[in-house]
N, CA, C and O of each residue as an XYZ file, in Angstrom:
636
protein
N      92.928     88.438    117.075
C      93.244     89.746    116.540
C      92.054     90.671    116.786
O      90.917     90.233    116.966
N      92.359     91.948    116.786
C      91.089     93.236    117.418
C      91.465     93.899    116.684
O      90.699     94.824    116.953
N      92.121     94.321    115.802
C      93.201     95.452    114.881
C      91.652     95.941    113.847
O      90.886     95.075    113.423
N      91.508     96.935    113.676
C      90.624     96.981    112.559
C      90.982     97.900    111.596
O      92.020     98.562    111.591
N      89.960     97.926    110.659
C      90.090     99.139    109.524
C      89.013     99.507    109.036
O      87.886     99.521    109.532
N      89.547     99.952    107.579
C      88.261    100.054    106.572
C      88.103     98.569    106.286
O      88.997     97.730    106.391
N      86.383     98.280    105.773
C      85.713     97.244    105.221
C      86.468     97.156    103.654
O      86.536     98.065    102.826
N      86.988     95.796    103.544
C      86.936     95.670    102.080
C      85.533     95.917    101.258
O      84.374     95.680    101.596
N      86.146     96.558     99.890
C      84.888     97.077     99.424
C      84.737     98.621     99.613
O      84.500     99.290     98.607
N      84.857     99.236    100.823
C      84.996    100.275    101.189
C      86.119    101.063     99.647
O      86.853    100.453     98.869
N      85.819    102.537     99.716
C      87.097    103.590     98.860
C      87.959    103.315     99.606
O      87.736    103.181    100.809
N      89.409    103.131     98.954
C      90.596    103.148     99.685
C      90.949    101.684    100.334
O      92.170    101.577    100.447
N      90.199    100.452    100.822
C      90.066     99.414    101.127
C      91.230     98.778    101.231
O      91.947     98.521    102.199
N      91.353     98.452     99.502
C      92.514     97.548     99.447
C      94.080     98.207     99.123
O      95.193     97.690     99.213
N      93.720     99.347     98.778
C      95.136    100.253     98.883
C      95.959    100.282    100.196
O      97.180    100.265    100.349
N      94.866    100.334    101.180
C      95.310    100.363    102.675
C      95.465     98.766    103.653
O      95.626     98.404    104.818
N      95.317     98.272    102.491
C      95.465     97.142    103.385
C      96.897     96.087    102.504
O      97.658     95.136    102.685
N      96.578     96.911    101.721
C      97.860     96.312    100.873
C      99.193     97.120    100.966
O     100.272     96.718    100.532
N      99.011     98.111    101.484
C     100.307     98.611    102.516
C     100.645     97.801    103.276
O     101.677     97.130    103.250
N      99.227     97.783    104.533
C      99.949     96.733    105.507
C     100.875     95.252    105.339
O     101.854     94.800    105.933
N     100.180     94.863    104.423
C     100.706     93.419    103.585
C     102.591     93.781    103.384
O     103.581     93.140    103.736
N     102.422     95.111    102.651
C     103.891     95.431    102.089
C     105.327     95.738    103.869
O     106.439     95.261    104.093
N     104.411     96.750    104.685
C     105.041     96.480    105.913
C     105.313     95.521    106.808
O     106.144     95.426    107.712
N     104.136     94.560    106.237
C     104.544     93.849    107.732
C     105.926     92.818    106.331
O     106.913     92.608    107.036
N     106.152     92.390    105.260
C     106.915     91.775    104.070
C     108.459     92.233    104.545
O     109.482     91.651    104.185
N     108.404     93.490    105.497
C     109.949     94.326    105.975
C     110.349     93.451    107.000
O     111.477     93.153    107.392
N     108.951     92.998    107.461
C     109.575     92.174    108.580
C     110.159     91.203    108.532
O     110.383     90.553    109.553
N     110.665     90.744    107.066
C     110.764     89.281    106.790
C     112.117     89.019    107.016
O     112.863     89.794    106.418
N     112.836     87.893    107.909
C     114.255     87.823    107.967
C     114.671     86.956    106.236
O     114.155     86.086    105.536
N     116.056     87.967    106.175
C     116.485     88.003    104.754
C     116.665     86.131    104.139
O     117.104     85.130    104.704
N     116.190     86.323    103.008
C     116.043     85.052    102.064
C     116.696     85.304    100.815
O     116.467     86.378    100.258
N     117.441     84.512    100.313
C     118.835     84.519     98.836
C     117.610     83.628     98.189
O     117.606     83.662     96.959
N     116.650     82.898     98.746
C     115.762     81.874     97.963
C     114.553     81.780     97.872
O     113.848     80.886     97.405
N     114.320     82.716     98.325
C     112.310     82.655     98.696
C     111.869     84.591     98.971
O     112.618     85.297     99.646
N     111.103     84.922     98.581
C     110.190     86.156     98.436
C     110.122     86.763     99.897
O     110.149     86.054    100.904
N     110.030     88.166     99.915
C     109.413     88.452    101.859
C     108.111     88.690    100.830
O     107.919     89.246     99.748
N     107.289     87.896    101.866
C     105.491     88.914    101.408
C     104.899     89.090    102.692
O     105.447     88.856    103.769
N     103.817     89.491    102.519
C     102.989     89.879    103.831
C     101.390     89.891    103.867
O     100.618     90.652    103.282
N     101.187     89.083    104.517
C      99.596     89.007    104.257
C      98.509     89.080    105.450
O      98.822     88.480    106.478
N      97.482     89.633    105.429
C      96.701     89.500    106.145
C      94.818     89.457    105.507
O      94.275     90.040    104.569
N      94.226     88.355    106.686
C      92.841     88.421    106.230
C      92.114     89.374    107.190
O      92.248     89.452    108.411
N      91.447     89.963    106.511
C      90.226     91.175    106.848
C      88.760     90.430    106.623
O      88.497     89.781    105.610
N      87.997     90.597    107.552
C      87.080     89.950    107.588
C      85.490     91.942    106.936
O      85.629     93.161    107.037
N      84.469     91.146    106.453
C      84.036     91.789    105.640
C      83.704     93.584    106.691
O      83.427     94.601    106.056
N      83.808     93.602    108.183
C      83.623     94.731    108.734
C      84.886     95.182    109.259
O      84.970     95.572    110.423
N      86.015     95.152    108.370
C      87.337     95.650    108.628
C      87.970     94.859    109.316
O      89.162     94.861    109.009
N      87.647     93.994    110.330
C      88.553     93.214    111.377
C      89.283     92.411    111.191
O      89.048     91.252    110.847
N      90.703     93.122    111.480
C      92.131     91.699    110.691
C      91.728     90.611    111.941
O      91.825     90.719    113.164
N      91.203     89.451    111.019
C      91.141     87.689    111.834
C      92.632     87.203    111.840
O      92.952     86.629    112.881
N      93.750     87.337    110.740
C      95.371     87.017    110.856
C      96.212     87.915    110.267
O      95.810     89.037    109.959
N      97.046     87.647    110.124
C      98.475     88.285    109.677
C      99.733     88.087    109.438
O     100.221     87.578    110.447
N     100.400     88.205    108.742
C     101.740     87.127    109.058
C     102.616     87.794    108.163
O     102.245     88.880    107.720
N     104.166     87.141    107.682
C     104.982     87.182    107.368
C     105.654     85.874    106.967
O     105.675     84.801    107.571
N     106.289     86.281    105.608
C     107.534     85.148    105.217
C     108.130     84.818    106.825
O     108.346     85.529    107.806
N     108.245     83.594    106.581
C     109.319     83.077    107.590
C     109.172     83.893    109.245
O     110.024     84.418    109.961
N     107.815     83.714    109.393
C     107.371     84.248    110.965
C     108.064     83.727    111.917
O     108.893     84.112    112.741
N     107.499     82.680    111.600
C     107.695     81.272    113.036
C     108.875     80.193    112.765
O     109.626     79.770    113.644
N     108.902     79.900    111.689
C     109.556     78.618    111.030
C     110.022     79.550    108.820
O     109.364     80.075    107.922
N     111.569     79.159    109.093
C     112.169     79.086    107.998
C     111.608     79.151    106.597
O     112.064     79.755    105.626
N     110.135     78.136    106.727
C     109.689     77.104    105.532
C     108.394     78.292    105.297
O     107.843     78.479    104.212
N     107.990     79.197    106.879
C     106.643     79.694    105.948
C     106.515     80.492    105.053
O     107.358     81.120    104.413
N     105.215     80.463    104.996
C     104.343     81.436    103.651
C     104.044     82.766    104.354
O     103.892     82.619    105.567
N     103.951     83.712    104.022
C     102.577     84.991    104.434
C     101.243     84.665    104.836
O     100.588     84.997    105.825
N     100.898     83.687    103.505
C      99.470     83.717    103.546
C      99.055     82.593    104.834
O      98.135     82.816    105.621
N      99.986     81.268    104.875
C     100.159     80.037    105.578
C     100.068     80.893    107.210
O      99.040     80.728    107.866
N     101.090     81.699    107.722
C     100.490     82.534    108.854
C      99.584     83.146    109.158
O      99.286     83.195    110.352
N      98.710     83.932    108.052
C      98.059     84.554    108.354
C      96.782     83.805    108.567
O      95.811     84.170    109.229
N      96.948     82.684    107.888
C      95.755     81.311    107.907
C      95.849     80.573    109.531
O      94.921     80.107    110.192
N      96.951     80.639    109.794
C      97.152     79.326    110.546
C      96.536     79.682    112.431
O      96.111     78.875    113.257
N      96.712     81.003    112.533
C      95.731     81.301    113.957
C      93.913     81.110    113.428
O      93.146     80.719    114.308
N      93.529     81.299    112.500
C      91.801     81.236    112.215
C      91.688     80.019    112.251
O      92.538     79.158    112.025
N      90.018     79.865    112.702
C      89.469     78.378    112.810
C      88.994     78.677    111.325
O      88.832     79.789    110.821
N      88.807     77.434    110.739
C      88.544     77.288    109.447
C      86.992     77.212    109.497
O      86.420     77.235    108.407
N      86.322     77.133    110.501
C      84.977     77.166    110.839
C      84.306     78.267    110.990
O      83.093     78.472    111.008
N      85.575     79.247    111.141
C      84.534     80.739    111.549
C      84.110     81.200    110.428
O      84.676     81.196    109.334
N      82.754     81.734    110.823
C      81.559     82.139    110.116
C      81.976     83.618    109.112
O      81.445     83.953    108.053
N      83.063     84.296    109.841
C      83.656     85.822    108.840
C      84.241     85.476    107.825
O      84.025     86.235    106.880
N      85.197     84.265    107.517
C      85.393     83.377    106.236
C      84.583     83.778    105.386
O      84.995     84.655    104.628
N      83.652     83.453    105.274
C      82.810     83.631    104.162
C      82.596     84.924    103.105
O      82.304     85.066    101.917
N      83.038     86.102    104.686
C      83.063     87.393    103.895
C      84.398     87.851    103.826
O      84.399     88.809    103.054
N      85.342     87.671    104.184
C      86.287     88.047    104.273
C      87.357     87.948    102.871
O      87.218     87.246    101.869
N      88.392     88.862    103.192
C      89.235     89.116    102.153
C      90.673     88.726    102.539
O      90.890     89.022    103.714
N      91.484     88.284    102.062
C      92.727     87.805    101.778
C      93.469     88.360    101.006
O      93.533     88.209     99.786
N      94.363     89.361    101.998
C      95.197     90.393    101.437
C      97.089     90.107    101.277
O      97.796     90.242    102.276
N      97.590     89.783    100.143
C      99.110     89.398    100.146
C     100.191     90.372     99.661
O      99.451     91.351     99.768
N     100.869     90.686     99.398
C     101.975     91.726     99.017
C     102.406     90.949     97.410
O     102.834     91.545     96.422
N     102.168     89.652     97.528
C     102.741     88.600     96.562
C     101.567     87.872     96.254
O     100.743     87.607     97.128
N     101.386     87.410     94.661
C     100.442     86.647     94.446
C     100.635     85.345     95.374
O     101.793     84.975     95.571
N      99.426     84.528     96.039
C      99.497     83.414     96.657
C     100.327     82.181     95.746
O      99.823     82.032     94.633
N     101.340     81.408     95.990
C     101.769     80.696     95.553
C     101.203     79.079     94.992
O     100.696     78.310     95.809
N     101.351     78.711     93.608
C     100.767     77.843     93.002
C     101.692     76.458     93.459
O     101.103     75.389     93.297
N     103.070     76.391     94.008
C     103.817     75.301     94.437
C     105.056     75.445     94.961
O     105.830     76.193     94.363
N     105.382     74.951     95.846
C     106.463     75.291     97.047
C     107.166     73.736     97.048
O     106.455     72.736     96.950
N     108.492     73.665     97.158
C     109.340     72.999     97.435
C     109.639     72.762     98.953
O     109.926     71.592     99.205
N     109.634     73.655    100.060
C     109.298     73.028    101.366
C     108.339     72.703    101.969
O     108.655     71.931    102.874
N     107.174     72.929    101.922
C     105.767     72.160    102.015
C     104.743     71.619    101.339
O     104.325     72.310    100.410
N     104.007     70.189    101.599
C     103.342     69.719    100.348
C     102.248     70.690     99.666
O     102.057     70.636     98.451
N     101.403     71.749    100.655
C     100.633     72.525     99.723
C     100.426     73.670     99.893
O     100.002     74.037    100.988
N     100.685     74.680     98.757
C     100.531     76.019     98.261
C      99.931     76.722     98.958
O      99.277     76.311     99.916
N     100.040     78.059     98.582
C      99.306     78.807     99.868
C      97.793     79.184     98.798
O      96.764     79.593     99.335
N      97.883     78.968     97.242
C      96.753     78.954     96.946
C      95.590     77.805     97.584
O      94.435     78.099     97.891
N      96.150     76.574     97.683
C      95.643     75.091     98.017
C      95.003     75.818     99.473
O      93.780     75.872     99.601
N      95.988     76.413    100.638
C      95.382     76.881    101.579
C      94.792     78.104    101.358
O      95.012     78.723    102.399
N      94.292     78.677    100.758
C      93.428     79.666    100.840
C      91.577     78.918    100.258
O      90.490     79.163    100.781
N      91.855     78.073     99.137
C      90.636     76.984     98.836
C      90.591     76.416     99.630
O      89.638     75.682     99.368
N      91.109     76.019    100.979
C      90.557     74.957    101.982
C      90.121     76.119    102.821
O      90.562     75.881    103.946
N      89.617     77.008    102.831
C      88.527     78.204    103.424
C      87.468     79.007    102.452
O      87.648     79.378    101.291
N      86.297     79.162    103.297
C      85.324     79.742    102.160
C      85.713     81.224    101.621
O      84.977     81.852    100.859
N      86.991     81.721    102.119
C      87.515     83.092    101.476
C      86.860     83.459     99.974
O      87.170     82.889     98.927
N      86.160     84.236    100.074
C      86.037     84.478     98.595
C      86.850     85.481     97.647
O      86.910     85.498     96.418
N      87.341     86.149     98.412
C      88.421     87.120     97.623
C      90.007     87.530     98.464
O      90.477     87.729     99.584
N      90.394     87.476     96.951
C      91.955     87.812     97.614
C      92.716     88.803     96.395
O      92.716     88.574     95.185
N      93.261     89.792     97.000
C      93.824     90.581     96.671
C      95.377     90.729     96.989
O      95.942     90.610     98.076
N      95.843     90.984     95.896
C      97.214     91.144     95.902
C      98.328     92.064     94.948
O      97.969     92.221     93.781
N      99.422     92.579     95.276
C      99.968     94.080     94.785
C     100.783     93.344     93.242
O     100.783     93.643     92.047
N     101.517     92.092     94.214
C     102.926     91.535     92.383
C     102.082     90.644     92.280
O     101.457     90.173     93.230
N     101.971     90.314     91.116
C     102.232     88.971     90.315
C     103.534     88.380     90.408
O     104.496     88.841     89.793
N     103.621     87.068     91.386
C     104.869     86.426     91.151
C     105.896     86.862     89.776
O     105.382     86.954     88.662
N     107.327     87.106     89.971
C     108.160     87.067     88.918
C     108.254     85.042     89.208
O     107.975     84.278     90.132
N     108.863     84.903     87.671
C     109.523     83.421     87.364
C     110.841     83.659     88.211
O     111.723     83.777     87.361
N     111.176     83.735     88.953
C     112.433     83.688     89.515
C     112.691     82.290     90.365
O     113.713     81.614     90.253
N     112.177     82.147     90.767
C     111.888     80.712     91.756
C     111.366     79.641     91.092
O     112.086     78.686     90.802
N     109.647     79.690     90.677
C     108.794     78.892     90.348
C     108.065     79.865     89.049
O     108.247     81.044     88.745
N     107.080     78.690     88.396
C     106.241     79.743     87.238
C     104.751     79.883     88.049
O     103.839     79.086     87.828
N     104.644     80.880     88.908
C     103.217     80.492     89.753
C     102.172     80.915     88.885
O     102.580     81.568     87.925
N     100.825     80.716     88.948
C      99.727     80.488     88.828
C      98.845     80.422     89.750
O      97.799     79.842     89.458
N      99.000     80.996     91.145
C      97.959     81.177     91.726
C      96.963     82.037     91.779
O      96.349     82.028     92.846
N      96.628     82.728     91.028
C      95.555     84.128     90.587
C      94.865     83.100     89.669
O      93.656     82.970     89.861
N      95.400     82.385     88.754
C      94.622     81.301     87.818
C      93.873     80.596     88.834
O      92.767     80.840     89.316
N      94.536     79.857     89.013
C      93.882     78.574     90.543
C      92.687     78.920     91.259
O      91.646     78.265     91.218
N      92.918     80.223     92.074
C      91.684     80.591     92.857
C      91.025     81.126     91.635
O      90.039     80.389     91.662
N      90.846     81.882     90.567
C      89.749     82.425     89.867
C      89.140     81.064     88.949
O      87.957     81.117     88.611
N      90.100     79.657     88.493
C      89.001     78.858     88.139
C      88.602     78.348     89.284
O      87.981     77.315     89.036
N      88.648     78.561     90.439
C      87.624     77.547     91.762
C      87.053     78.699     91.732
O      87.467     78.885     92.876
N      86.243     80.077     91.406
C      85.169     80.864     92.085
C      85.673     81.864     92.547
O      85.098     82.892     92.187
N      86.507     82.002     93.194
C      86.973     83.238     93.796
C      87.316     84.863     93.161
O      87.539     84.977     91.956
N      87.327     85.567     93.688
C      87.465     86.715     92.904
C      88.560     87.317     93.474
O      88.789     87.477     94.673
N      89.408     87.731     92.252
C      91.131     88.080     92.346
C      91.162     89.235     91.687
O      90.718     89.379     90.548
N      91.727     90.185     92.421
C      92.203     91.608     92.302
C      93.731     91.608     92.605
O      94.491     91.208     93.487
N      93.789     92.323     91.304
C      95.467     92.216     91.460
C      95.673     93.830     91.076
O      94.994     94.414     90.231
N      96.714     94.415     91.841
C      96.731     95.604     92.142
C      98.349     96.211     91.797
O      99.079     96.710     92.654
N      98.654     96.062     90.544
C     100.102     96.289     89.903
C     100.648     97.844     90.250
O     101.692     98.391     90.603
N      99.741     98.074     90.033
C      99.876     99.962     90.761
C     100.317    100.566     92.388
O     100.523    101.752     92.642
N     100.389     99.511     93.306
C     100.748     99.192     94.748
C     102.018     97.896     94.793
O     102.260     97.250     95.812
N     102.631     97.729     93.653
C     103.842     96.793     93.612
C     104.817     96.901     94.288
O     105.354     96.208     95.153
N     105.136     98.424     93.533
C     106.288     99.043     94.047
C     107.360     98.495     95.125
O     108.440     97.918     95.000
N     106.328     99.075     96.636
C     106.792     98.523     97.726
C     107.187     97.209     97.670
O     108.378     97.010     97.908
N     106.469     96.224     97.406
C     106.757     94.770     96.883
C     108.438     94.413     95.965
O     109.431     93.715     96.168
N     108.076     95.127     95.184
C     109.635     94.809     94.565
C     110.553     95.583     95.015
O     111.704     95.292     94.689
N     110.356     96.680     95.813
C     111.688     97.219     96.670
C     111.950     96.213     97.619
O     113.154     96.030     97.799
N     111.187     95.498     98.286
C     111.755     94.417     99.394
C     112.310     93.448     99.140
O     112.779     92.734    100.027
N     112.399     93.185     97.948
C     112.805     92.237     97.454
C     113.850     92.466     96.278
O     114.307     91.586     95.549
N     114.048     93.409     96.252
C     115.042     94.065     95.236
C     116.159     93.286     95.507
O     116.567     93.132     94.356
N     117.077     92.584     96.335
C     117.896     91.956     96.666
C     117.897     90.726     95.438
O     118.887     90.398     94.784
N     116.333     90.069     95.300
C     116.398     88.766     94.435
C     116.335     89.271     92.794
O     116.495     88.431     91.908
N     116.175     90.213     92.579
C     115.920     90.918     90.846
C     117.062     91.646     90.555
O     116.947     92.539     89.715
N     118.240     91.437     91.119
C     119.473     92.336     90.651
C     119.220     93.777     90.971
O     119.670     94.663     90.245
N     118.387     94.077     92.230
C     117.855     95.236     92.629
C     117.519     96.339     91.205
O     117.867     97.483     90.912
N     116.555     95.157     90.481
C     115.622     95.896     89.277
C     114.488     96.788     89.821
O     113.740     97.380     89.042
């Protein structure tokens, strides 16, 4: 990826990057059972390292699981980088053995930001818990939802 932006941290940062999260979530082919989200990591001098979408490649994925799955888990921008979702990262999934919180702790990511807090509709998640007792620092951004629950308005009785 070469795509850049503002630096997390930067004014405006995560507002603008949590758009992108919410656009690329449009892209998601339609689900009666699972969330569209959209995620991408920004590394600490603006540069999106991934990106992804519900159900990119395969039926079963995550947002965050794509946006993970092109980075080497070795690269050195990890460390500064931010992890941006439309949807809180998920605490447990029924088609794969581990969470997209589980994959975001198997990288030195230290922060992740995100617009909803999972609804109970599916699962009772807890991934904002998860990463903040391992260290990480979680910004949750209820004020940038919106978009989030319009895409998904289909699964909330279009609440």
């Amino acid at each position: 990826m070469s795509a850049r932006g503002p630096a997390p941290g930067e004014d405006g940062a995560d507002a603008h990057w949590l758009r992108r999260t919410v656009e690329l979530s449009g892209h998601c082919p339609p689900s009666e059972t699972a969330f569209s989200v959209g995620a991408v990591v920004v590394s600490e001098n603006g540069t999106v390292l991934g990106e992804g979408h519900s159900r990119q490649e395969d039926p079963r994925d995550h947002a965050e699981e794509v946006a993970l799955r092109g980075i080497d888990t070795e690269d050195v921008r990890l460390a500064g980088a931010t992890l941006y979702s439309s949807l809180e990262p998920c605490s447990s999934r029924s088609s794969r053995p581990r969470s997209c919180s589980t994959l975001i702790l198997d990288t030195p990511i230290p922060r992740v930001v995100f617009a909803w807090r999972e609804p109970a509709v599916f699962v009772d998640c807890d991934g904002a818990e998860r990463l903040r007792a391992a260290g990480r620092t979680v910004v949750e951004r209820p004020d940038l939802a919106e978009g989030v629950r319009a895409v998904n308005a289909h699964l909330l009785g279009a609440a």
